[in-house]
CHARMM internal coordinates of N, CA and C (Angstrom, degrees):
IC EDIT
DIST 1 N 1 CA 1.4493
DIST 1 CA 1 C 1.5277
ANGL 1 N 1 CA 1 C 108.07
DIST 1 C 2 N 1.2673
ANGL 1 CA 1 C 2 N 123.27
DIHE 1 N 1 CA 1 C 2 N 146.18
DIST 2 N 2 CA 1.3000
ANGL 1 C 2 N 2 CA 112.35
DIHE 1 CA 1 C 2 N 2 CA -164.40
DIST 2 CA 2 C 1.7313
ANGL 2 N 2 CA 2 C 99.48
DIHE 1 C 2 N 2 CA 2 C -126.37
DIST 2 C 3 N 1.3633
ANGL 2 CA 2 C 3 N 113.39
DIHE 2 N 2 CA 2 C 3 N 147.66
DIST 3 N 3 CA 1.4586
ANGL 2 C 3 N 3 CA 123.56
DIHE 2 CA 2 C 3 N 3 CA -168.90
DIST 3 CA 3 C 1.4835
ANGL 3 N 3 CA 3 C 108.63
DIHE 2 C 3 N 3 CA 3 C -21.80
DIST 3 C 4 N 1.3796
ANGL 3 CA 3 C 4 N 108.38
DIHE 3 N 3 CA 3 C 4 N -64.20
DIST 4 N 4 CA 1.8894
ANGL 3 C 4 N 4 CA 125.45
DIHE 3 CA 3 C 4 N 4 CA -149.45
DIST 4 CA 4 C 2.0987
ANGL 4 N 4 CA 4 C 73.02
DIHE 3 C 4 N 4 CA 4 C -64.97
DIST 4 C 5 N 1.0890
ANGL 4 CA 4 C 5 N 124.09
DIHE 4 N 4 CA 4 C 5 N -67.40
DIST 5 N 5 CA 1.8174
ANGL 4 C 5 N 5 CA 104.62
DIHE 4 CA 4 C 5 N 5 CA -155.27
DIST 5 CA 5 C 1.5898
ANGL 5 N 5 CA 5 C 112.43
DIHE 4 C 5 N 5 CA 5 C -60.13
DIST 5 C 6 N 1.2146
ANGL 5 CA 5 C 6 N 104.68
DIHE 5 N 5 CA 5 C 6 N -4.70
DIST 6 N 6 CA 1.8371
ANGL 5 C 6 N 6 CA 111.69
DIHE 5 CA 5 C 6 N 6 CA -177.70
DIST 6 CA 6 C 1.3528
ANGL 6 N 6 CA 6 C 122.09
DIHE 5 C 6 N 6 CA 6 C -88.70
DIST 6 C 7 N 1.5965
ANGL 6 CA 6 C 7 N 97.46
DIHE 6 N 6 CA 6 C 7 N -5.30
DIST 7 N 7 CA 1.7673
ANGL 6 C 7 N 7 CA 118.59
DIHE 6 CA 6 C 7 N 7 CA 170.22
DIST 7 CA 7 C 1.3533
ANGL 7 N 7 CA 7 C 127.75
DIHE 6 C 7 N 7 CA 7 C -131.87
DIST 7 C 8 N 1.4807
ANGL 7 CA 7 C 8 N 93.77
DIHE 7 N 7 CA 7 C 8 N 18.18
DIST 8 N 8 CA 1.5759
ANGL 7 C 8 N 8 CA 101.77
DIHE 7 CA 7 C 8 N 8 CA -169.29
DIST 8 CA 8 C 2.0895
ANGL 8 N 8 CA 8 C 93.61
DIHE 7 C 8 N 8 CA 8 C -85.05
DIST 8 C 9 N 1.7754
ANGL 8 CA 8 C 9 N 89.10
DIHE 8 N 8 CA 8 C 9 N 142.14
DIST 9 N 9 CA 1.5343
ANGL 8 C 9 N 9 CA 72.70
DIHE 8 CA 8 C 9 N 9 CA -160.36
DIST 9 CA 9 C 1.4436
ANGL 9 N 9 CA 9 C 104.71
DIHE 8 C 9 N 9 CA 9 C -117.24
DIST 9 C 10 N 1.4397
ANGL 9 CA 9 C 10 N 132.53
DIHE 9 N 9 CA 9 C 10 N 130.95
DIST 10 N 10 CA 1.6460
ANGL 9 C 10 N 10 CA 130.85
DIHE 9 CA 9 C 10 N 10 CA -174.44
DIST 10 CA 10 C 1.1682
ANGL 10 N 10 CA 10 C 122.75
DIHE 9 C 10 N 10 CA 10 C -93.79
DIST 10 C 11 N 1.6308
ANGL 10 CA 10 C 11 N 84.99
DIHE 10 N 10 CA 10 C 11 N 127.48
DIST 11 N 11 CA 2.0580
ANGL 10 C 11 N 11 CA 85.87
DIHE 10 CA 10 C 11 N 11 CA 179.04
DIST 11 CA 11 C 1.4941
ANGL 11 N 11 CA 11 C 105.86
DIHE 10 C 11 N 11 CA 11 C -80.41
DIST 11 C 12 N 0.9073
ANGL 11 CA 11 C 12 N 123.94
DIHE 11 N 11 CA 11 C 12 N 145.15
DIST 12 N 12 CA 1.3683
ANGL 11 C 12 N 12 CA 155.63
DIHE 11 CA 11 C 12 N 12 CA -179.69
DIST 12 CA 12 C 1.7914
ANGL 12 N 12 CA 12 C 101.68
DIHE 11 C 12 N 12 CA 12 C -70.21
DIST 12 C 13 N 0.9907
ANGL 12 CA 12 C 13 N 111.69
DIHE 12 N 12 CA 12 C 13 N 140.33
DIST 13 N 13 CA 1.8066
ANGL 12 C 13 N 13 CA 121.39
DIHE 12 CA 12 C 13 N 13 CA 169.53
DIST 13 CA 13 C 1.4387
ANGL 13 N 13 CA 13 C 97.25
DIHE 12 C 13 N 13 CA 13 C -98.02
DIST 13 C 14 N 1.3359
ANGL 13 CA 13 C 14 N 134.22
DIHE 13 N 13 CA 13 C 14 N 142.85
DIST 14 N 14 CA 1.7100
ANGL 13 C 14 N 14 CA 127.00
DIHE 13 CA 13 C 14 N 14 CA 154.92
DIST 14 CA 14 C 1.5136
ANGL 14 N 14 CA 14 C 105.87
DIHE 13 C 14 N 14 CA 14 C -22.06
DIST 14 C 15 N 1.2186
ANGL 14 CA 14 C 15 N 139.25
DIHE 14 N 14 CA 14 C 15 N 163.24
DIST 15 N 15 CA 1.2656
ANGL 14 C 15 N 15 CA 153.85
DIHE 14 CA 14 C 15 N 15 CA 157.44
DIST 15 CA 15 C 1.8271
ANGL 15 N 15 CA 15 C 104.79
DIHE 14 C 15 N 15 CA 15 C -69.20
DIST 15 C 16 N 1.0241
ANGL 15 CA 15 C 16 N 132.41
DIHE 15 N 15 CA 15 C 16 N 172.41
DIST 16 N 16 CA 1.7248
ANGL 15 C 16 N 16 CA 156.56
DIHE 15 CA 15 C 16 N 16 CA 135.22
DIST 16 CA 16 C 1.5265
ANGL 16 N 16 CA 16 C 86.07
DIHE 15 C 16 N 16 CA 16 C -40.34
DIST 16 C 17 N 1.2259
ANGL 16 CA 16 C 17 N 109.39
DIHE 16 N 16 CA 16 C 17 N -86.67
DIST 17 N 17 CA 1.5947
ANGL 16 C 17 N 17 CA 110.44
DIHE 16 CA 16 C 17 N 17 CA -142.80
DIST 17 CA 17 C 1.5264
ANGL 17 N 17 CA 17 C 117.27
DIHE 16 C 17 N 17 CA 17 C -73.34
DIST 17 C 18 N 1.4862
ANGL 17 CA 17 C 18 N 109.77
DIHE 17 N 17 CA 17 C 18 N -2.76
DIST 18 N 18 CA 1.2700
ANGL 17 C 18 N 18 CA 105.38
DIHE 17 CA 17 C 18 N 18 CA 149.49
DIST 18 CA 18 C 1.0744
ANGL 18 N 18 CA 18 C 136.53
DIHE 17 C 18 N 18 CA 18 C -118.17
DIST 18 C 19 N 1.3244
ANGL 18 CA 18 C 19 N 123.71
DIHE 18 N 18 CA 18 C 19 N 11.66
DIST 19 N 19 CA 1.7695
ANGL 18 C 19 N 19 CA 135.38
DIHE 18 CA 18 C 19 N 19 CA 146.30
DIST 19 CA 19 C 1.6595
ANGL 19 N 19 CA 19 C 93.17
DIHE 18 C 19 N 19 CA 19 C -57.70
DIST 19 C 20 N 1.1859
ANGL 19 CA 19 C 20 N 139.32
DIHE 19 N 19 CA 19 C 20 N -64.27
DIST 20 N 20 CA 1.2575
ANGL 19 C 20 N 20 CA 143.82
DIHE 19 CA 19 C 20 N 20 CA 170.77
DIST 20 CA 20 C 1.1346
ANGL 20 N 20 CA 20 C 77.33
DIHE 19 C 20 N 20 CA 20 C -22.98
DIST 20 C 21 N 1.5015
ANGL 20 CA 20 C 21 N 131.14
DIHE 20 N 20 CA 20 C 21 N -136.10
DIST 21 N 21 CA 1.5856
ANGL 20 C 21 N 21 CA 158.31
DIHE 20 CA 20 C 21 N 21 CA -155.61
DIST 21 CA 21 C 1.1093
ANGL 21 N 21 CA 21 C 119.06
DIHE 20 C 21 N 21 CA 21 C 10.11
DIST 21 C 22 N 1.4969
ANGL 21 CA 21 C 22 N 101.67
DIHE 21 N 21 CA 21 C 22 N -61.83
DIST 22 N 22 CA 1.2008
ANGL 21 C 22 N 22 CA 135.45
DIHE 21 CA 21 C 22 N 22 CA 176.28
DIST 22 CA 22 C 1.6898
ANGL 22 N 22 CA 22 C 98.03
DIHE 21 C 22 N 22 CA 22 C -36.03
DIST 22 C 23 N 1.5855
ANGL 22 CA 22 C 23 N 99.51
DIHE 22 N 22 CA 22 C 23 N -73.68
DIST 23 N 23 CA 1.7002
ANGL 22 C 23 N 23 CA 120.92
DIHE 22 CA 22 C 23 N 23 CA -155.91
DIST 23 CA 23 C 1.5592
ANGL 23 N 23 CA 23 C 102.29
DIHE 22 C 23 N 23 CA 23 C -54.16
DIST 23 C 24 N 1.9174
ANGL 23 CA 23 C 24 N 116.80
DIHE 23 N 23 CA 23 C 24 N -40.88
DIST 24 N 24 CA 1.4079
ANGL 23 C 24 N 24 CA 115.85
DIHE 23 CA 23 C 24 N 24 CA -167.42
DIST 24 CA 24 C 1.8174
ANGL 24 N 24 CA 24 C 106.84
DIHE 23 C 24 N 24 CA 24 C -68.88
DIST 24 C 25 N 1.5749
ANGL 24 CA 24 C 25 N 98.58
DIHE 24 N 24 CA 24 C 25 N -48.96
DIST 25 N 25 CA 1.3307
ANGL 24 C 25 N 25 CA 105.25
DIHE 24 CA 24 C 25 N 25 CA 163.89
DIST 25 CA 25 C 1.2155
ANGL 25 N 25 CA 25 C 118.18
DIHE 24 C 25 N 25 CA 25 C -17.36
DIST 25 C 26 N 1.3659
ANGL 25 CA 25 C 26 N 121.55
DIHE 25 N 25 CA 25 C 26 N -89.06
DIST 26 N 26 CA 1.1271
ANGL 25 C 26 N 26 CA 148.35
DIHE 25 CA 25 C 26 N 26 CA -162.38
DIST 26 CA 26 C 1.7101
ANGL 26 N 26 CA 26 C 108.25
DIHE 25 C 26 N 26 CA 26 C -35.34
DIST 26 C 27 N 1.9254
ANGL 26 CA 26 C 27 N 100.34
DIHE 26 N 26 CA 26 C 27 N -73.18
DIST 27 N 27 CA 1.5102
ANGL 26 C 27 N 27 CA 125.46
DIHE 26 CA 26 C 27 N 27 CA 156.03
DIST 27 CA 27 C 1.8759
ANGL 27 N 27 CA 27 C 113.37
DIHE 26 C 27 N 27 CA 27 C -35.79
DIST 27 C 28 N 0.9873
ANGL 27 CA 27 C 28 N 105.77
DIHE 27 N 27 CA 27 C 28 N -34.47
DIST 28 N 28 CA 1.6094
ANGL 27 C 28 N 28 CA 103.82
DIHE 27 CA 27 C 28 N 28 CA -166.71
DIST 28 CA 28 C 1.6078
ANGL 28 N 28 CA 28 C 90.62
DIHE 27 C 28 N 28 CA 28 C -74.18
DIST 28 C 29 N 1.4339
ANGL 28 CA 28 C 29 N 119.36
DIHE 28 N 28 CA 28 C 29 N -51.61
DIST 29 N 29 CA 1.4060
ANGL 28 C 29 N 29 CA 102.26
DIHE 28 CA 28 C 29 N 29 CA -149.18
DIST 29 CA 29 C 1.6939
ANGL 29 N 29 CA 29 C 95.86
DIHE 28 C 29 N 29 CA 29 C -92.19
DIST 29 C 30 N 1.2928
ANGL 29 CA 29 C 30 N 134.07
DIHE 29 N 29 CA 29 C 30 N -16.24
DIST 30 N 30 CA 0.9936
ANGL 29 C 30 N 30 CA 132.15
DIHE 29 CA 29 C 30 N 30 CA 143.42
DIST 30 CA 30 C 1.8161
ANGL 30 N 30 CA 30 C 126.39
DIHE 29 C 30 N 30 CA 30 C -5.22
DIST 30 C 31 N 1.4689
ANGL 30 CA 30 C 31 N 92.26
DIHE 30 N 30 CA 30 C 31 N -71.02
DIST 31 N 31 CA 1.5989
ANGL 30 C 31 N 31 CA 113.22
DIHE 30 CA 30 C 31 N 31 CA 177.59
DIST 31 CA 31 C 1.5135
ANGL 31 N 31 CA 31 C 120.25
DIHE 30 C 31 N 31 CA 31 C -68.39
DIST 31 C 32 N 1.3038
ANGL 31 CA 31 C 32 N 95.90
DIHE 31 N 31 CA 31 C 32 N -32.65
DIST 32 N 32 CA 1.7214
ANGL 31 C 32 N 32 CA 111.49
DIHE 31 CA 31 C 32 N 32 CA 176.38
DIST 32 CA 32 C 1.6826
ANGL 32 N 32 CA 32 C 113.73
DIHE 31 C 32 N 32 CA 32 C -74.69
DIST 32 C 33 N 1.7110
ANGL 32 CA 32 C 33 N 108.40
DIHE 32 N 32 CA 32 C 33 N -21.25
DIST 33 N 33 CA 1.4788
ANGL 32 C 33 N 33 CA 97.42
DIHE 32 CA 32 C 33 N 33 CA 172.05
DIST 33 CA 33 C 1.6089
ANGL 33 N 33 CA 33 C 96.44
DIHE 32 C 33 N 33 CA 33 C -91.06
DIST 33 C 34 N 1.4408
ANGL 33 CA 33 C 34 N 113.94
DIHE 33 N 33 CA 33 C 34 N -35.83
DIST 34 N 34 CA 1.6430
ANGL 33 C 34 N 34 CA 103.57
DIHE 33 CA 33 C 34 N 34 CA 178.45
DIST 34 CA 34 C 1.6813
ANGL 34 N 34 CA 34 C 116.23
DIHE 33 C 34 N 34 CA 34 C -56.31
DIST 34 C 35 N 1.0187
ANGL 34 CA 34 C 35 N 129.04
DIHE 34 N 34 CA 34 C 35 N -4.02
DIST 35 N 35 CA 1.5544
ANGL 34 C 35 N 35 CA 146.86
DIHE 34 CA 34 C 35 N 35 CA -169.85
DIST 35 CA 35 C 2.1419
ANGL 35 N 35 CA 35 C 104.91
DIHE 34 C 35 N 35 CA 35 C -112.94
DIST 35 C 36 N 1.6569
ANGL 35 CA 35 C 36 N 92.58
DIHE 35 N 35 CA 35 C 36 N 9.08
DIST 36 N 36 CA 1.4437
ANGL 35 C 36 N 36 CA 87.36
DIHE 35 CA 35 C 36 N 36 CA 176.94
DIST 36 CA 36 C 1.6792
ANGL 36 N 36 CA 36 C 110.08
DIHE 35 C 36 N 36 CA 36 C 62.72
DIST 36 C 37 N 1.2487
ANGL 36 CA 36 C 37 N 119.39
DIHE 36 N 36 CA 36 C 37 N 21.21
DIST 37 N 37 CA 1.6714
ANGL 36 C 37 N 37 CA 112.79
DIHE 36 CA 36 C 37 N 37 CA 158.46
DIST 37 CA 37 C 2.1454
ANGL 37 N 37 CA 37 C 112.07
DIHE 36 C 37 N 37 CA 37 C 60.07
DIST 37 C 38 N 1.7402
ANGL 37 CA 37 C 38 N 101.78
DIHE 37 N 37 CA 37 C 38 N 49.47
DIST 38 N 38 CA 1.1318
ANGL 37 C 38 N 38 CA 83.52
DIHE 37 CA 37 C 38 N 38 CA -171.21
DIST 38 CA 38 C 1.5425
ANGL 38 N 38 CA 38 C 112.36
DIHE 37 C 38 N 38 CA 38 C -95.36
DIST 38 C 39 N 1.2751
ANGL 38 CA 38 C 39 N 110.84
DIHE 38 N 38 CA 38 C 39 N 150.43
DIST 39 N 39 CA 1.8650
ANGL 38 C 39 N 39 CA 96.84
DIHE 38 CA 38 C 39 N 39 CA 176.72
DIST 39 CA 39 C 1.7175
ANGL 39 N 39 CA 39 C 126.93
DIHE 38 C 39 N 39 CA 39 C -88.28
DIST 39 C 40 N 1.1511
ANGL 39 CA 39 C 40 N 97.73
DIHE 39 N 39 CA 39 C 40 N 139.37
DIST 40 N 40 CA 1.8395
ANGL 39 C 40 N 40 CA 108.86
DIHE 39 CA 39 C 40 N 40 CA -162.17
DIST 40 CA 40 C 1.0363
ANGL 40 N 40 CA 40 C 100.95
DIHE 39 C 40 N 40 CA 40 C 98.82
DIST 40 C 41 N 1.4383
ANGL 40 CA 40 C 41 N 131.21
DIHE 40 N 40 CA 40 C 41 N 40.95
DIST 41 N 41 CA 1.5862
ANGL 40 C 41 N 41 CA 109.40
DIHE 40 CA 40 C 41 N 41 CA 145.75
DIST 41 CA 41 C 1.5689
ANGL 41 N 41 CA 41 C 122.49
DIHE 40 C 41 N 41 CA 41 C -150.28
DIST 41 C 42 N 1.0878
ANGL 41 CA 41 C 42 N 99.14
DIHE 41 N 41 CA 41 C 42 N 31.37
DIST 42 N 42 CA 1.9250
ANGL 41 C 42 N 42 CA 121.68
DIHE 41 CA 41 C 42 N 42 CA 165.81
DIST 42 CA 42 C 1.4314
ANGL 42 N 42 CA 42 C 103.19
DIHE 41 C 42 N 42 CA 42 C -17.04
DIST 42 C 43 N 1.3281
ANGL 42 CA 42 C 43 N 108.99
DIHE 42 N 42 CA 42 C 43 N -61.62
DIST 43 N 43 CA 1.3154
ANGL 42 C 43 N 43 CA 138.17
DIHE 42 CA 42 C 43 N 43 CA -134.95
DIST 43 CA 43 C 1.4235
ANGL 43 N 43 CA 43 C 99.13
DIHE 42 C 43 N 43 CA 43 C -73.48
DIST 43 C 44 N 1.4691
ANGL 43 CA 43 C 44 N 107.28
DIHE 43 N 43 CA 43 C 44 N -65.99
DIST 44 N 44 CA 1.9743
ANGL 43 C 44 N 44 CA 124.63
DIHE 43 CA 43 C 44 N 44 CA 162.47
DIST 44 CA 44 C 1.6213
ANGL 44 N 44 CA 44 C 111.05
DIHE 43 C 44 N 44 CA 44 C -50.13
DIST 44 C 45 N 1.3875
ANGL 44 CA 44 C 45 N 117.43
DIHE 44 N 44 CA 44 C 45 N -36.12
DIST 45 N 45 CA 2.0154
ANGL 44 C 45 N 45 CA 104.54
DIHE 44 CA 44 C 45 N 45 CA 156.22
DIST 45 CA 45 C 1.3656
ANGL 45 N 45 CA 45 C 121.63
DIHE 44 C 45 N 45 CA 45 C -50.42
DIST 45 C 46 N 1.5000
ANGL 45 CA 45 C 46 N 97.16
DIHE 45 N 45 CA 45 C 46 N -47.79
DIST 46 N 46 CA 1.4452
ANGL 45 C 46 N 46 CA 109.68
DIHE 45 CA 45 C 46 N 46 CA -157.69
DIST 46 CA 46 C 1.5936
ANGL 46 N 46 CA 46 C 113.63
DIHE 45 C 46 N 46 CA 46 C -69.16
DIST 46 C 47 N 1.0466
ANGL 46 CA 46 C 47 N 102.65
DIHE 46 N 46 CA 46 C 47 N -16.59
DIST 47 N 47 CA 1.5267
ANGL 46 C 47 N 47 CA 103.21
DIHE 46 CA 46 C 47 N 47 CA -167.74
DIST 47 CA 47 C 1.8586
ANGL 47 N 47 CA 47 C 105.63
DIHE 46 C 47 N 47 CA 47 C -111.28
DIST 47 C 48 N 1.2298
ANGL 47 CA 47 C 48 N 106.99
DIHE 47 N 47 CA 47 C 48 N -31.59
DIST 48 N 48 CA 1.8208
ANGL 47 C 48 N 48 CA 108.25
DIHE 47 CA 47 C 48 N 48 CA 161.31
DIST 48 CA 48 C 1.6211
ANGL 48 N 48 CA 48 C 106.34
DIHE 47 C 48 N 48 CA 48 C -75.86
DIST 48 C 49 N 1.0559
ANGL 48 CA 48 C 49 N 135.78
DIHE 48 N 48 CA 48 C 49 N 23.57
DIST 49 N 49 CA 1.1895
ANGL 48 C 49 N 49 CA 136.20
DIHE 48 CA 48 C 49 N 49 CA -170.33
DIST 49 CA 49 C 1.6795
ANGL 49 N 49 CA 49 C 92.24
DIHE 48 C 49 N 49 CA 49 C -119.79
DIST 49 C 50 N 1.2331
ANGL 49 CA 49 C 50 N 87.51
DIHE 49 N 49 CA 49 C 50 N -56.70
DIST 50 N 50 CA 1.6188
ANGL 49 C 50 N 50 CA 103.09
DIHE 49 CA 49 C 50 N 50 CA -159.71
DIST 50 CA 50 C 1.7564
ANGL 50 N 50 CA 50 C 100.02
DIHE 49 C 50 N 50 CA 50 C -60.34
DIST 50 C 51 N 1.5997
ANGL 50 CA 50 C 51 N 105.02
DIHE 50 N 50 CA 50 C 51 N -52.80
DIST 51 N 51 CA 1.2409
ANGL 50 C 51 N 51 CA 121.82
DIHE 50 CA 50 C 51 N 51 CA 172.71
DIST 51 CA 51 C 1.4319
ANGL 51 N 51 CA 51 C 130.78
DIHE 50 C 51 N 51 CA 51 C -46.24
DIST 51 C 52 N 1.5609
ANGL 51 CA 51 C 52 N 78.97
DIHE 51 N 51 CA 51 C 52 N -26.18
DIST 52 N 52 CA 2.0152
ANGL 51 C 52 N 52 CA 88.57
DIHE 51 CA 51 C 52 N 52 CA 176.46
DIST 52 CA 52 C 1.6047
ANGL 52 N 52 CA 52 C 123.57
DIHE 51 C 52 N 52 CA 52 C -88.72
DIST 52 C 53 N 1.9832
ANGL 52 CA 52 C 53 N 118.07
DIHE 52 N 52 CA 52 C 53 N -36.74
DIST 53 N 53 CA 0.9234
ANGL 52 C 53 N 53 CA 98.90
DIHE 52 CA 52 C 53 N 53 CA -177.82
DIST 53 CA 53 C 1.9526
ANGL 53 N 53 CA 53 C 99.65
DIHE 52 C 53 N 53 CA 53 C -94.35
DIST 53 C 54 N 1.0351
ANGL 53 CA 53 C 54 N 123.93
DIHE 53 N 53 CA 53 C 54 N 0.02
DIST 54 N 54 CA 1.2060
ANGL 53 C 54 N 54 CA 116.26
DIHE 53 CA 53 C 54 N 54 CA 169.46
DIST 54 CA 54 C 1.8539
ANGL 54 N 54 CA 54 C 111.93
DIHE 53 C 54 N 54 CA 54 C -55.80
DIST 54 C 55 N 1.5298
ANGL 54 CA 54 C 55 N 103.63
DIHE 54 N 54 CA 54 C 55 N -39.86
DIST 55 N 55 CA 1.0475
ANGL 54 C 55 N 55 CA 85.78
DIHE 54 CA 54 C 55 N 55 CA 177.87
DIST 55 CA 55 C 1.4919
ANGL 55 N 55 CA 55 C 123.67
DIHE 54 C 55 N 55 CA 55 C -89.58
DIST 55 C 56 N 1.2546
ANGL 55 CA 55 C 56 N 118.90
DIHE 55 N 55 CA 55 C 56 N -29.11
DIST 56 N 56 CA 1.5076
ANGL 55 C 56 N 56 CA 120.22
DIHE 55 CA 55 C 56 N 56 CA 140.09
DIST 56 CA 56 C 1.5931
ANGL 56 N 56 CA 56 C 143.79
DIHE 55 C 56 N 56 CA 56 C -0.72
DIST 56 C 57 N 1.3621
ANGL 56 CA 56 C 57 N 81.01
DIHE 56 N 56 CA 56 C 57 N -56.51
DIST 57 N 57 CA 1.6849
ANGL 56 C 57 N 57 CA 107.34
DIHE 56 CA 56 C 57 N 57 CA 173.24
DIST 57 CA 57 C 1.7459
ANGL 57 N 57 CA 57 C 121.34
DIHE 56 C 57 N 57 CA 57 C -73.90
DIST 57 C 58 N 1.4983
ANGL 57 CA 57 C 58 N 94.18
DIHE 57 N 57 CA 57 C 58 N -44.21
DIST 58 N 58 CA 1.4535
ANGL 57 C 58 N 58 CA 119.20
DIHE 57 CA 57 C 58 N 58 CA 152.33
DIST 58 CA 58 C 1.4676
ANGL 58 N 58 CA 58 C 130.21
DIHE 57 C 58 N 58 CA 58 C -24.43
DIST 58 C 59 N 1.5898
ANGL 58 CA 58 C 59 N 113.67
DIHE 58 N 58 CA 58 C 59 N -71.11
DIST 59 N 59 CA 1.2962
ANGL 58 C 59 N 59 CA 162.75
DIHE 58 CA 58 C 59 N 59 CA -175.12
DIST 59 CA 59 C 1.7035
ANGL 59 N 59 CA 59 C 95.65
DIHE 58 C 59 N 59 CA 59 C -64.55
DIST 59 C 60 N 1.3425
ANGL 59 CA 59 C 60 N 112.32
DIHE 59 N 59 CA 59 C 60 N -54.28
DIST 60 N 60 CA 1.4100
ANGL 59 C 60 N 60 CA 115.75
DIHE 59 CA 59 C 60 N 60 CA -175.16
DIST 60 CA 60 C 1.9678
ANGL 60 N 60 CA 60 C 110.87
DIHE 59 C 60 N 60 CA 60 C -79.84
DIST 60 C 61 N 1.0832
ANGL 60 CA 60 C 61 N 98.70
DIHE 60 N 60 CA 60 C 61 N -18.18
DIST 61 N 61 CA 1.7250
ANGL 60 C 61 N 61 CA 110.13
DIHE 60 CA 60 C 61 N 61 CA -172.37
DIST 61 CA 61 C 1.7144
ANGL 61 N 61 CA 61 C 105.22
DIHE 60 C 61 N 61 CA 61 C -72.87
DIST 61 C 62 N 1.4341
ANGL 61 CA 61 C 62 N 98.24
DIHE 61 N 61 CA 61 C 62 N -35.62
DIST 62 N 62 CA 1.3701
ANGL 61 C 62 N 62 CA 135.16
DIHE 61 CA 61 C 62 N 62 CA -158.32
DIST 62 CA 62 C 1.5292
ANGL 62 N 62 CA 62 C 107.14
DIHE 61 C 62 N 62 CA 62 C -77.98
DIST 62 C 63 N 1.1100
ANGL 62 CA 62 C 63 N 110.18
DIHE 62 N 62 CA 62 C 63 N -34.11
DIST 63 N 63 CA 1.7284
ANGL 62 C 63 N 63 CA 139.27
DIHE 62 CA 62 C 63 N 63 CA -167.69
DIST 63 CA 63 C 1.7991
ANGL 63 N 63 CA 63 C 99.07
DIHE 62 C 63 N 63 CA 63 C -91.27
DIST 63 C 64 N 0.9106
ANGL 63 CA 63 C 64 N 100.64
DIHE 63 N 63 CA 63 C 64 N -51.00
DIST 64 N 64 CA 1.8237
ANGL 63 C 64 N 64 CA 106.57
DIHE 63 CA 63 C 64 N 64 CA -166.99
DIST 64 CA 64 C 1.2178
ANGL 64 N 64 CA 64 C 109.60
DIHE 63 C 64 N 64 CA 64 C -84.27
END
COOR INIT
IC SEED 1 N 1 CA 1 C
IC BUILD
């Protein structure tokens, strides 16, 4: 192996699992302002969010 490939240095792409995060994020708080922004319920976004483009993703797997 020669010096220059032992420092050659790689950029990284985002990961899967945090384009995910990102995407539920996004979707979660989405619903939470459509829900009038109430407090104590992160949790109930987070998971119809999650629930939604999971199945989304599904739907599109399904298609192709």
């Amino acid at each position: 192996m020669s010096k220059s490939s032992r420092h050659k240095i790689m950029l990284a792409k985002p990961s899967e699992p945090s384009r995910n995060h990102e995407a539920i994020e996004a979707m979660a708080y989405q619903l939470w302002l459509l829900r009038g922004c109430p407090i104590g319920s992160d949790q109930e976004d987070w998971y119809r969010a999650e629930a939604e483009l999971k199945n989304k993703h599904q739907a599109n797997q399904h298609a192709a």
